[in-house]
mmCIF file of the C-alpha atoms, coordinates in Angstrom:
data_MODEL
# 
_entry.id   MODEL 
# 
loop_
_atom_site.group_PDB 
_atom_site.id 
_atom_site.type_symbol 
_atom_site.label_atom_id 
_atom_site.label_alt_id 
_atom_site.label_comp_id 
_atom_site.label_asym_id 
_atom_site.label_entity_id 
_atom_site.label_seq_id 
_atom_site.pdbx_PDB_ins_code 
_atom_site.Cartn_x 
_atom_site.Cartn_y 
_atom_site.Cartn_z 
_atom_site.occupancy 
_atom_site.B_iso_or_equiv 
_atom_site.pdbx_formal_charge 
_atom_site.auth_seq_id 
_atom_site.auth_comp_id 
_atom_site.auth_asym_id 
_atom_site.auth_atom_id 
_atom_site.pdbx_PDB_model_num 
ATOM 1   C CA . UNK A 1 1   ? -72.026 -6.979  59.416 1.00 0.00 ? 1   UNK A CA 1 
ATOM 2   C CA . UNK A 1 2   ? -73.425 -11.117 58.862 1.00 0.00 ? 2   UNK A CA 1 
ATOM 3   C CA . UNK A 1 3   ? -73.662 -10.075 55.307 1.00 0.00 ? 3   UNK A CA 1 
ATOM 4   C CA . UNK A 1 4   ? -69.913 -8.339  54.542 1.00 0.00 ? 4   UNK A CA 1 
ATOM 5   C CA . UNK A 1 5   ? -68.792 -12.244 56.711 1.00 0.00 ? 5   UNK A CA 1 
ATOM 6   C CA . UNK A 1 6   ? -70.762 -14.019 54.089 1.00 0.00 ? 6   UNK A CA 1 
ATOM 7   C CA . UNK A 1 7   ? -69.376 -11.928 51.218 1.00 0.00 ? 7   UNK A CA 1 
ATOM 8   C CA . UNK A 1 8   ? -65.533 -12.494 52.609 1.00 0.00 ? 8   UNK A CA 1 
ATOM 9   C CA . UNK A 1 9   ? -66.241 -16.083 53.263 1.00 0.00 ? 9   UNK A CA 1 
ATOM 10  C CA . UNK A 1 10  ? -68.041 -16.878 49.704 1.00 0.00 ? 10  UNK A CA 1 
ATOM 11  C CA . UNK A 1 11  ? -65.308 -14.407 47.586 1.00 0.00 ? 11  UNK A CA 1 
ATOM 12  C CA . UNK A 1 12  ? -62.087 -15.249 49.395 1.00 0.00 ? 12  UNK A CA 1 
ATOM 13  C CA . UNK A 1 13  ? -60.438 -17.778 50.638 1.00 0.00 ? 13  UNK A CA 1 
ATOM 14  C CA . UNK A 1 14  ? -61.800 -18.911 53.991 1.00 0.00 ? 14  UNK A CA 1 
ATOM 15  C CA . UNK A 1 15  ? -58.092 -18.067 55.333 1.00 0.00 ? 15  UNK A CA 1 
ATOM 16  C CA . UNK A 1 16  ? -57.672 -15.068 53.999 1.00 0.00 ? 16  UNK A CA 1 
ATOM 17  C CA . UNK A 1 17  ? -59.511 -12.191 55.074 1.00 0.00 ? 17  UNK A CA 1 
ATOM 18  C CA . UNK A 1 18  ? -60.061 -9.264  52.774 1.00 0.00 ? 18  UNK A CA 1 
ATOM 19  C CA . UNK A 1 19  ? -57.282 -6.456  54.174 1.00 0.00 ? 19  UNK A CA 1 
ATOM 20  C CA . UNK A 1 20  ? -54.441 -9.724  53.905 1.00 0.00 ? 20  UNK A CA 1 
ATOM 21  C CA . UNK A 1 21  ? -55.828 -10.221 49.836 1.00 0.00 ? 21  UNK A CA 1 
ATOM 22  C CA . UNK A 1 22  ? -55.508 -6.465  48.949 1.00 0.00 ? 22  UNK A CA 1 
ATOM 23  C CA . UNK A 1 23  ? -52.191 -5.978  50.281 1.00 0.00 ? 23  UNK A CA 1 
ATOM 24  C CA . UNK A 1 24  ? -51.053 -9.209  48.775 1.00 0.00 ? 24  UNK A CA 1 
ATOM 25  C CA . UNK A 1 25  ? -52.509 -7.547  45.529 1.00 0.00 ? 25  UNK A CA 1 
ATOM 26  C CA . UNK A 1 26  ? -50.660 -4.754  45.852 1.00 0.00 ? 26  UNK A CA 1 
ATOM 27  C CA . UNK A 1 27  ? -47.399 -6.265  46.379 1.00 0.00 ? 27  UNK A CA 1 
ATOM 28  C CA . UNK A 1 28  ? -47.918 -8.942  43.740 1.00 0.00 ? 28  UNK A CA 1 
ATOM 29  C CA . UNK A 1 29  ? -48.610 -5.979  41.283 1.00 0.00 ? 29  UNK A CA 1 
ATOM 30  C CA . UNK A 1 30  ? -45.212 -4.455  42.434 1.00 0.00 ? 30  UNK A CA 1 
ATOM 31  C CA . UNK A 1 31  ? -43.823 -7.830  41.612 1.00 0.00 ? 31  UNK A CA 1 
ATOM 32  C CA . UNK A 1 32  ? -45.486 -8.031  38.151 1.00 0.00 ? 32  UNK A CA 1 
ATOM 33  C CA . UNK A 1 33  ? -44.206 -4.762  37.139 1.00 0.00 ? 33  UNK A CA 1 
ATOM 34  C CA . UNK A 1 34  ? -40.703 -6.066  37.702 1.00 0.00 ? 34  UNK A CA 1 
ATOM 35  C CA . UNK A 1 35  ? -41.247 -7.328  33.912 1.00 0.00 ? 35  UNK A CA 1 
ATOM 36  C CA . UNK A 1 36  ? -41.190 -3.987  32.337 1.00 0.00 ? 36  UNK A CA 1 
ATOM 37  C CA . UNK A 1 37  ? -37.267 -3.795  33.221 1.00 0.00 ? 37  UNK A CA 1 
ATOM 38  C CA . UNK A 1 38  ? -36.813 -6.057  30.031 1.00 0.00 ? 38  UNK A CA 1 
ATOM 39  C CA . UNK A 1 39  ? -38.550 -3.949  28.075 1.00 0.00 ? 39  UNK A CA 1 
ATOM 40  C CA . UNK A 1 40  ? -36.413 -0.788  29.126 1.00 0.00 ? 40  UNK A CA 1 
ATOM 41  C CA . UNK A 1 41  ? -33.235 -2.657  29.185 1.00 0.00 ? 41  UNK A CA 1 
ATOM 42  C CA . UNK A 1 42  ? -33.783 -4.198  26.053 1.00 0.00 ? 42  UNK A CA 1 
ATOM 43  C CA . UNK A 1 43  ? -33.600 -0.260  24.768 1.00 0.00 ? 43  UNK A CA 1 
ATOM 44  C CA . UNK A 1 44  ? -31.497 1.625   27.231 1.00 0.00 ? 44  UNK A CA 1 
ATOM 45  C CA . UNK A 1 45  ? -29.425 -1.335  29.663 1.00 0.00 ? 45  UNK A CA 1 
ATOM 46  C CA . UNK A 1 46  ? -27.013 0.648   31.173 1.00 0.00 ? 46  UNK A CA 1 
ATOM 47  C CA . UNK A 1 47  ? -29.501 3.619   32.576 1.00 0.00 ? 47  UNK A CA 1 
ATOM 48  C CA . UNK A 1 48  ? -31.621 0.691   33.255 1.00 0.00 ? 48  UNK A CA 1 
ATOM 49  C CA . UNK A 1 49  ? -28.968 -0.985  35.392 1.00 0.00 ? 49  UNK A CA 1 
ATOM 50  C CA . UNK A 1 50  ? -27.725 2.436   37.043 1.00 0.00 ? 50  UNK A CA 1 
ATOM 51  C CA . UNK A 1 51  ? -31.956 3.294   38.159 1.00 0.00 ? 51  UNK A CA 1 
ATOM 52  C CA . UNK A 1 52  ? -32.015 -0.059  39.908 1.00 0.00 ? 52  UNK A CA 1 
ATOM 53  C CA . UNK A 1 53  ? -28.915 0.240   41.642 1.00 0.00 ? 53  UNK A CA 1 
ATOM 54  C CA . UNK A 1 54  ? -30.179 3.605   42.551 1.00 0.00 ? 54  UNK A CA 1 
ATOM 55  C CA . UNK A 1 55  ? -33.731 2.577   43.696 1.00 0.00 ? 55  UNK A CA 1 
ATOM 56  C CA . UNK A 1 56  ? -32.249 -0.180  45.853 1.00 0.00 ? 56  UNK A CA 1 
ATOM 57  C CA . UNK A 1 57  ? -29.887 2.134   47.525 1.00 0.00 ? 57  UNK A CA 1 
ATOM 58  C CA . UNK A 1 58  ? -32.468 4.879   47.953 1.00 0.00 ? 58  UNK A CA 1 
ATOM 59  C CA . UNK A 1 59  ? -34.594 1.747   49.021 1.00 0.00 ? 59  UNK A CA 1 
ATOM 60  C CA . UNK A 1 60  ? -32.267 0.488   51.513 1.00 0.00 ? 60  UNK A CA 1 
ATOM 61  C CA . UNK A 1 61  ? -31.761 4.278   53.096 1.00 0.00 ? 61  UNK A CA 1 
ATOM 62  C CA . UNK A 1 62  ? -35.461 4.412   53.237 1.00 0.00 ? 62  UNK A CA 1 
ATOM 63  C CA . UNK A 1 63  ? -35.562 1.296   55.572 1.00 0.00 ? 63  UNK A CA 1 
ATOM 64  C CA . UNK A 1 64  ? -32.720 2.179   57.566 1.00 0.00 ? 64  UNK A CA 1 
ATOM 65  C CA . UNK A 1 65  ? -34.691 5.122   58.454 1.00 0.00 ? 65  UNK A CA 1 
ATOM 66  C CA . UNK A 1 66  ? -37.956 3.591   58.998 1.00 0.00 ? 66  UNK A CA 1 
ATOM 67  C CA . UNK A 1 67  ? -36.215 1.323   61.350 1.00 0.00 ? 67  UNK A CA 1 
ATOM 68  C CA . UNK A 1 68  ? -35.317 4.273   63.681 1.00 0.00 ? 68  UNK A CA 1 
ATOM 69  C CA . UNK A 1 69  ? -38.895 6.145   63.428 1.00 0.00 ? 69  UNK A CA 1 
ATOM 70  C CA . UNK A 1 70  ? -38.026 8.349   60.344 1.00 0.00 ? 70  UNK A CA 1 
ATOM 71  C CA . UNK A 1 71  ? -40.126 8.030   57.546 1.00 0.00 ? 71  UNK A CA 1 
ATOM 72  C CA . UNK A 1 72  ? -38.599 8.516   53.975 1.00 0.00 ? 72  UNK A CA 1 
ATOM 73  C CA . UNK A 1 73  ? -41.565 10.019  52.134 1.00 0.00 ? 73  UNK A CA 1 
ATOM 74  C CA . UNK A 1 74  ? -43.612 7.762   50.200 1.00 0.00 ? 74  UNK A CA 1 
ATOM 75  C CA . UNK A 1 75  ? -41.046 4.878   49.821 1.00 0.00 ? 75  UNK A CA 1 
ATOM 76  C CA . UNK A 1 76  ? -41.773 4.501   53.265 1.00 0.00 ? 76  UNK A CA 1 
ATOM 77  C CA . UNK A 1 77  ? -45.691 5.147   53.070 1.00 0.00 ? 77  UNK A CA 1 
ATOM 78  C CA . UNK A 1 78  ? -45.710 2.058   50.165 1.00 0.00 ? 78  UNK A CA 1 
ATOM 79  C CA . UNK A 1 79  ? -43.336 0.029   52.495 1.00 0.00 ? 79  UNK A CA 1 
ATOM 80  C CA . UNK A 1 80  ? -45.050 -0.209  55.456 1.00 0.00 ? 80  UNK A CA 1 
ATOM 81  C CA . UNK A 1 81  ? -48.808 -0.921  53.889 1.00 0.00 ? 81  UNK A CA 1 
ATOM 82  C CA . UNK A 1 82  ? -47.238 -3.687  51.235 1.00 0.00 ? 82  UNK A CA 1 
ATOM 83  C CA . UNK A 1 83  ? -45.267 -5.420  54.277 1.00 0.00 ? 83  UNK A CA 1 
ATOM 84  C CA . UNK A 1 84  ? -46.982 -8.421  55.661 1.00 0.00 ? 84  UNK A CA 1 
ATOM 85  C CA . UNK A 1 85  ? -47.333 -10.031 59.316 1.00 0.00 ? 85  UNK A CA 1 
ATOM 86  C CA . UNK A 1 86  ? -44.063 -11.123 59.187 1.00 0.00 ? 86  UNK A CA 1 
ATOM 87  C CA . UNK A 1 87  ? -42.673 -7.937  58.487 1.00 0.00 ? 87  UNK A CA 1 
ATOM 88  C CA . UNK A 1 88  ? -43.586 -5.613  60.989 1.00 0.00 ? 88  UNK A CA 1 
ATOM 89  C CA . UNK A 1 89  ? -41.010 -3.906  63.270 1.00 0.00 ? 89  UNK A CA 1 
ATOM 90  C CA . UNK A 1 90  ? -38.174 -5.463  60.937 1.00 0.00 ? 90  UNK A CA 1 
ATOM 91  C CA . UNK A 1 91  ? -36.497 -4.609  57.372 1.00 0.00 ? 91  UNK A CA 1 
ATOM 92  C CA . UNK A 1 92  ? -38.743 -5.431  54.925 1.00 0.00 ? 92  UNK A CA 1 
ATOM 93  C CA . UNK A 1 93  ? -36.789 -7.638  52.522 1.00 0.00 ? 93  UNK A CA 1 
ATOM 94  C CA . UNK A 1 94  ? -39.028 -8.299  49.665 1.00 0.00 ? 94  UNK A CA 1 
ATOM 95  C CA . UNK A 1 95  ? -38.701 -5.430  47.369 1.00 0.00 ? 95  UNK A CA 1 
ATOM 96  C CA . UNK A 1 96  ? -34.469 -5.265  48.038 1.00 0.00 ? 96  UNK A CA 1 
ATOM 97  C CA . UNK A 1 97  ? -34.312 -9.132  46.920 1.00 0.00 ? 97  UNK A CA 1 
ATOM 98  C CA . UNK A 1 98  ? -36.783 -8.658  44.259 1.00 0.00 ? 98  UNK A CA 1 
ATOM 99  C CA . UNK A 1 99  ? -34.840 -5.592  42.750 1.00 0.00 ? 99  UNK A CA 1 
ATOM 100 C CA . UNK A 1 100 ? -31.466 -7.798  43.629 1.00 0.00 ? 100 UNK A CA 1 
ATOM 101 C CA . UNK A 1 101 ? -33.067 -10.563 41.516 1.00 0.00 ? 101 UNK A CA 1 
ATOM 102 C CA . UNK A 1 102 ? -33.761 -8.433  38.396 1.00 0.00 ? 102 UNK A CA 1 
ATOM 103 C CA . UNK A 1 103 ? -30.683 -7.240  38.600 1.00 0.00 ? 103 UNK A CA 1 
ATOM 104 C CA . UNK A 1 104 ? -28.625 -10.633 39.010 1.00 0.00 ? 104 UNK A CA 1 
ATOM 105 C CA . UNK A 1 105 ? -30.550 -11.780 35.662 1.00 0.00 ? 105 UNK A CA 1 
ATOM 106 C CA . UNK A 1 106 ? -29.354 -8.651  33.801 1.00 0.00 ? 106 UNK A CA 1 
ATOM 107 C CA . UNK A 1 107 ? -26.177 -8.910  34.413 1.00 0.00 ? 107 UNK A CA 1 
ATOM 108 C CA . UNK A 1 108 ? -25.387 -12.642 34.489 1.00 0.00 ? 108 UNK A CA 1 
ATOM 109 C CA . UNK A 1 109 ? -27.188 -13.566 31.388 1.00 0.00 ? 109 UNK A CA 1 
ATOM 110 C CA . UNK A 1 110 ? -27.725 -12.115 27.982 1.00 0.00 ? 110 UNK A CA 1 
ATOM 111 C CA . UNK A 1 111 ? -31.210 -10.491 26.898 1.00 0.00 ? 111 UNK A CA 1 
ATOM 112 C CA . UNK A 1 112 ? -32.847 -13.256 25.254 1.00 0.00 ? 112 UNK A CA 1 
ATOM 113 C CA . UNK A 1 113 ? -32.272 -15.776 28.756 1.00 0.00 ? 113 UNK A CA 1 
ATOM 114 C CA . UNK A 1 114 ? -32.829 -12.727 31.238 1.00 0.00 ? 114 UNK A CA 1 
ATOM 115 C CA . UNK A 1 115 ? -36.038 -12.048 29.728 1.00 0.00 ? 115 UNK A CA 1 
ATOM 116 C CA . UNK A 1 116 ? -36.885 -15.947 30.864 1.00 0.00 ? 116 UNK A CA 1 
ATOM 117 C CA . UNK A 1 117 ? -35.375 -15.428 34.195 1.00 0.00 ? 117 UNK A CA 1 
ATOM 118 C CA . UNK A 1 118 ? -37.609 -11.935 34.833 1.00 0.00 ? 118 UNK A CA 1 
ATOM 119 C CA . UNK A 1 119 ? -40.552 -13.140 33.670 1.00 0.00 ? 119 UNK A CA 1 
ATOM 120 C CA . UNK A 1 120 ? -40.455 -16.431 35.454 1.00 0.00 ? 120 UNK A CA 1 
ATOM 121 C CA . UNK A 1 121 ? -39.974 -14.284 38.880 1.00 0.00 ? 121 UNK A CA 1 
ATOM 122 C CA . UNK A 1 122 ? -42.347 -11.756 37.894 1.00 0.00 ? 122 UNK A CA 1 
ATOM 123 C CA . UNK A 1 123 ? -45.333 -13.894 36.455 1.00 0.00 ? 123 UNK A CA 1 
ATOM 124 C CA . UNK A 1 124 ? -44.116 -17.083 38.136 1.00 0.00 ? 124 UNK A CA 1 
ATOM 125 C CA . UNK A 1 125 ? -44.088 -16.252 41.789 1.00 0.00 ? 125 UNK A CA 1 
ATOM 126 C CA . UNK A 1 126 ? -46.064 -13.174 41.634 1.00 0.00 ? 126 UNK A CA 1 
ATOM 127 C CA . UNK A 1 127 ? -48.821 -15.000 40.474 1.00 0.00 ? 127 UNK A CA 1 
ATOM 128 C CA . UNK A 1 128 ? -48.611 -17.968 42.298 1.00 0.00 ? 128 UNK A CA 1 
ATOM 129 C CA . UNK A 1 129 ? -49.251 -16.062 45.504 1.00 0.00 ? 129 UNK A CA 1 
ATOM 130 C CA . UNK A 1 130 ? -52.402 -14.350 44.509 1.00 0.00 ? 130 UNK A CA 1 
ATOM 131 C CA . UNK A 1 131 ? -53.872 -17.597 43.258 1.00 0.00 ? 131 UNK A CA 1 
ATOM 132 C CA . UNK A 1 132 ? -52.992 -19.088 46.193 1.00 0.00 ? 132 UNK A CA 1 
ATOM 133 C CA . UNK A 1 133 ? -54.075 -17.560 48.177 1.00 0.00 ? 133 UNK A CA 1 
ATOM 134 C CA . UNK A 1 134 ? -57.529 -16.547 46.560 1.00 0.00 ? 134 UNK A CA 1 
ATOM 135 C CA . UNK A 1 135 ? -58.023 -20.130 45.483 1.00 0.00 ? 135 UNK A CA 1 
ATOM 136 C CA . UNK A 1 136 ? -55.455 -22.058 47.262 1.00 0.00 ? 136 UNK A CA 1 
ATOM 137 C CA . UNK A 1 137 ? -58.070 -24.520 49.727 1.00 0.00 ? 137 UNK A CA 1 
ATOM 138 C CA . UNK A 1 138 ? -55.543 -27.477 49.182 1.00 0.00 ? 138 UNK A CA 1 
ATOM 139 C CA . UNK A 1 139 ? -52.154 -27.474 51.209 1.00 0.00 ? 139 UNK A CA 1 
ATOM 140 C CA . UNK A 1 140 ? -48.827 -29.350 50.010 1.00 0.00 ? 140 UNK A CA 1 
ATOM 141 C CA . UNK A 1 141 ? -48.069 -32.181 51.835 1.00 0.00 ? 141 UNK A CA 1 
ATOM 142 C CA . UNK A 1 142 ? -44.339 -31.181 52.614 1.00 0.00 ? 142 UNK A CA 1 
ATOM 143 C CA . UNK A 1 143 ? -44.428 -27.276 52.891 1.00 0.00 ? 143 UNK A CA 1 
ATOM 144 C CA . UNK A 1 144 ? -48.078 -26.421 54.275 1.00 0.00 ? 144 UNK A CA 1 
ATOM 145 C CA . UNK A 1 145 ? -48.028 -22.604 53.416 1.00 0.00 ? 145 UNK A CA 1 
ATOM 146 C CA . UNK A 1 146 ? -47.542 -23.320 49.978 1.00 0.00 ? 146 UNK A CA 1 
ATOM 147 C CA . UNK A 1 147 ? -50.898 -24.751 47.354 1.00 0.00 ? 147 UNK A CA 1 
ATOM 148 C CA . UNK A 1 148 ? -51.518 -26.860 45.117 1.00 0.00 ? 148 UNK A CA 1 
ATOM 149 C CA . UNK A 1 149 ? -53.385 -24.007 43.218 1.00 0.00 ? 149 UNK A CA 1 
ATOM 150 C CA . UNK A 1 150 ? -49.987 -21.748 43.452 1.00 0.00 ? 150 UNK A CA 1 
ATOM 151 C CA . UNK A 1 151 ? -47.850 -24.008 42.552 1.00 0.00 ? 151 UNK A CA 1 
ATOM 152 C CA . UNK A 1 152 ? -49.493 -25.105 39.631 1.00 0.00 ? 152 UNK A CA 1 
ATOM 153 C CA . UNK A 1 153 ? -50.435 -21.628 38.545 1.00 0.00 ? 153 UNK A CA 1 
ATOM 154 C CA . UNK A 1 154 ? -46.335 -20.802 38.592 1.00 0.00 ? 154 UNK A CA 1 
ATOM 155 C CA . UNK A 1 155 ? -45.769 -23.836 36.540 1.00 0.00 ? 155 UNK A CA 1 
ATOM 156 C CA . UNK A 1 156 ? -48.508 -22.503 33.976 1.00 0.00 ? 156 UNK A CA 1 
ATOM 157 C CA . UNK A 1 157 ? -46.876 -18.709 34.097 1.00 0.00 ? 157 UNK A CA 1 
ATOM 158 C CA . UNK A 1 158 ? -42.753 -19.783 33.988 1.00 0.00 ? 158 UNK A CA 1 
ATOM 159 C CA . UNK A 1 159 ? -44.051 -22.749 31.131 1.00 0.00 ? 159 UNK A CA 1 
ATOM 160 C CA . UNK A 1 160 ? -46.082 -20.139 28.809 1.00 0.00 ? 160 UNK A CA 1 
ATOM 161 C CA . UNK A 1 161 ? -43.712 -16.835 29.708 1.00 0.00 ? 161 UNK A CA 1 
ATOM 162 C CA . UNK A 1 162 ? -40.658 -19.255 28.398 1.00 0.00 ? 162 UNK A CA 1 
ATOM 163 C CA . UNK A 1 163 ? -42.355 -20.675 25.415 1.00 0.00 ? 163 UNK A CA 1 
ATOM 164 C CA . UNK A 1 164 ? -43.304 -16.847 24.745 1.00 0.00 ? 164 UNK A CA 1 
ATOM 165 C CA . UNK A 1 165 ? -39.560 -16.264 24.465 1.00 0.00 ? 165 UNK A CA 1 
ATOM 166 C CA . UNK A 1 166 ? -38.163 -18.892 23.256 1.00 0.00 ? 166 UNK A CA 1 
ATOM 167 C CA . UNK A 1 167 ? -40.502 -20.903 21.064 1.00 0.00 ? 167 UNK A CA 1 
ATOM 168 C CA . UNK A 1 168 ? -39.333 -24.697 22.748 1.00 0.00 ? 168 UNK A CA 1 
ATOM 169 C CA . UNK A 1 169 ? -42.073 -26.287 24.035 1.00 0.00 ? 169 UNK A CA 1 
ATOM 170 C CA . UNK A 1 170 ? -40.211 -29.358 25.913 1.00 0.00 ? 170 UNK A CA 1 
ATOM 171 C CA . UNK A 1 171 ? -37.617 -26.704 27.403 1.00 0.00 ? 171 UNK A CA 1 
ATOM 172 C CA . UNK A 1 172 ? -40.137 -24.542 28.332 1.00 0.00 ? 172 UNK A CA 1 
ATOM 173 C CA . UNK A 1 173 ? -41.869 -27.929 30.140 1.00 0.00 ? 173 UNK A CA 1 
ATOM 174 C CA . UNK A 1 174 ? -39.225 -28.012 31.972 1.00 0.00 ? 174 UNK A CA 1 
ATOM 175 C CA . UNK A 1 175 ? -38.190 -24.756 32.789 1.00 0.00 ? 175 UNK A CA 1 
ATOM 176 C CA . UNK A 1 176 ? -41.752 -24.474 33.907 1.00 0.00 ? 176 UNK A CA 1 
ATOM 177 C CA . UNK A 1 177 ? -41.425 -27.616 36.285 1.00 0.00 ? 177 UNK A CA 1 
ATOM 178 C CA . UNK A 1 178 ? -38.085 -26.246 37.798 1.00 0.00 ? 178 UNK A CA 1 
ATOM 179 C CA . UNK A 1 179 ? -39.906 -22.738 38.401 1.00 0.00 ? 179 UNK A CA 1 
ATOM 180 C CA . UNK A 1 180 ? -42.816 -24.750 40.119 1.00 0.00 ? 180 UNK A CA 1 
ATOM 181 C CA . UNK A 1 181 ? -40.602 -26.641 42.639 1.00 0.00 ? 181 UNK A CA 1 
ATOM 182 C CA . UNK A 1 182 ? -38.612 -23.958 43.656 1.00 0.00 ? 182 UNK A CA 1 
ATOM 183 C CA . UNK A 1 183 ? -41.764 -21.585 44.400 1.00 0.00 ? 183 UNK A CA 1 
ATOM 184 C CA . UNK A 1 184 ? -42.990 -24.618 46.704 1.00 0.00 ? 184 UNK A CA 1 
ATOM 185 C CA . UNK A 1 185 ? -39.532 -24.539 48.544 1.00 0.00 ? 185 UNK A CA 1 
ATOM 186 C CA . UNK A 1 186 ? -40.152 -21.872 52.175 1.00 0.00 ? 186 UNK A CA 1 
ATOM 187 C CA . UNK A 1 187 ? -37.697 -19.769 51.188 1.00 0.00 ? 187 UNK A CA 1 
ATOM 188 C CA . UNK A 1 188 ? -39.558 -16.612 51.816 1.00 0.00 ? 188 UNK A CA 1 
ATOM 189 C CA . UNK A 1 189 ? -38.634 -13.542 50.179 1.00 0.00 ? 189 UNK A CA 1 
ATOM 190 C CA . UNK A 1 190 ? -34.920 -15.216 49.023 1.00 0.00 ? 190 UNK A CA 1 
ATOM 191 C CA . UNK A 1 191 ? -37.184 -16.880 46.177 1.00 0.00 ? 191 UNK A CA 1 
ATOM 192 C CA . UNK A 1 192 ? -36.902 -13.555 44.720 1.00 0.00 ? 192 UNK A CA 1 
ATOM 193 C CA . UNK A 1 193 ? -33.087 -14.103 44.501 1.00 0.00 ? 193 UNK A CA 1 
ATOM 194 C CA . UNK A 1 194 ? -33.263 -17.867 43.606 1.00 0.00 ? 194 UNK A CA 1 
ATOM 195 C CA . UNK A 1 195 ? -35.719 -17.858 41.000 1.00 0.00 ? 195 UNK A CA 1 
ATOM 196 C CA . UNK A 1 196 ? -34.071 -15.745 38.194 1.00 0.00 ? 196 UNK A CA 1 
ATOM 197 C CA . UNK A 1 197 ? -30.497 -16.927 38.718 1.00 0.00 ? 197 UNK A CA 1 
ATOM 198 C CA . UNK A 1 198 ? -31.711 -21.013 38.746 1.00 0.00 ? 198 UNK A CA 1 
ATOM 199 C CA . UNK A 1 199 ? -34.164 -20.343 35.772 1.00 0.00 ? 199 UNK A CA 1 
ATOM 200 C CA . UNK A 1 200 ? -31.711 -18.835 34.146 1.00 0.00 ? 200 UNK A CA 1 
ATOM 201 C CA . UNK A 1 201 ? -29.042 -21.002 34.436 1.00 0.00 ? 201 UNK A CA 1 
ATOM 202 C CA . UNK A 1 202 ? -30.772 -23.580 33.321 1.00 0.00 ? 202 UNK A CA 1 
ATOM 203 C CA . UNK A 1 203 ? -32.261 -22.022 30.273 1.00 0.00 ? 203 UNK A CA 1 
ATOM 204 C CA . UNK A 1 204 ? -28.723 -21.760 29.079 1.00 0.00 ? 204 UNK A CA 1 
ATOM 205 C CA . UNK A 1 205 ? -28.085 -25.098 30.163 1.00 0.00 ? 205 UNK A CA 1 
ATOM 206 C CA . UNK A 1 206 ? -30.789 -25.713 27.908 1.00 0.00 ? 206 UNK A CA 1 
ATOM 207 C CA . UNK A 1 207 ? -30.314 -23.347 25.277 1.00 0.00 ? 207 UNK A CA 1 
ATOM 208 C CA . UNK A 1 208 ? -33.718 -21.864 26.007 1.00 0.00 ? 208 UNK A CA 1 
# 
């Protein structure tokens, strides 16, 4: 097995081993598909809204089960091999503040600045994590579980998602900075919540 160690140690990151990248692939791509909401709200809002509320709830029943040793199908299946470490034995929060995210933008904000806030929690921190952690040798100062490689890939993704909307390059700048320091903050799967509402905020604040 010297030469599947040399493969894992040349292809990933020397602190991630191989099963901790695919599931972090697999949730990321989750995460990333949270930008297709736009497209279907943008066309049909209100079953949009109504199919997220009803995916959370079915969600949250599906975890309320799994904590007492009743699986829910294949909510539960996807659940418990996209949970990390962290997760295990306890409610997995991730995909309830993710959906609870999406949702918040929708609702607060009109089309044009939810589509900022979405895509700067679905390309902003979903990206950030996978680069990180495939890539991410270099450890912030201040918060060591976050990189300088996944922080600077979320700046990239919130900067060019919010020009791609909006068209303002120095708003975009700075939406893109504000993205990049709250994905460096350890807020854990609450980023999903704080992400969308902040960006968008301030990209009225801005007129984004």
């Amino acid at each position: 097995m010297k030469w599947f160690e040399r493969f894992r140690y040349r292809t990933f990151s020397q602190t991630v081993s191989v099963e901790e990248l695919l599931v972090e692939v697999f949730r990321k791509t989750i995460h990333l598909s949270s930008a297709l909401t736009v497209v279907f709200a943008e066309h049909w809002y209100t079953p949009t809204i109504v199919a997220i509320v009803a995916i959370t709830l079915l969600y949250c029943i599906s975890e309320s089960f799994r904590m007492r040793g009743y699986e829910l199908g294949i909510i539960a299946h996807i659940t418990r091999y996209a949970s990390r470490a962290r997760d295990k034995g306890r409610f997995v929060l991730g995909p309830l503040t993710l959906a609870t995210g999406v949702l918040a933008a929708l609702l607060f904000f009109p089309m044009h600045t939810a589509k900022i806030a979405i895509f700067a929690l679905a390309f902003g921190d979903g990206l950030a994590s996978l680069i990180g952690k495939r890539f991410g040798k270099i450890h912030l100062a201040f918060f060591k579980d976050k990189t300088v490689a996944g922080s600077l890939t979320c700046f990239v993704a919130v900067f060019l998602s919010s020009f791609a909307v909006s068209g303002k390059f120095w708003k975009s700048l700075v939406l893109g900075i504000a993205g990049a320091c709250i994905e460096m903050l350890p807020l854990k799967d609450y980023d999903n919540l704080l992400i969308p509402v902040a960006i968008g905020f301030l990209a009225l604040l801005l007129h984004a």
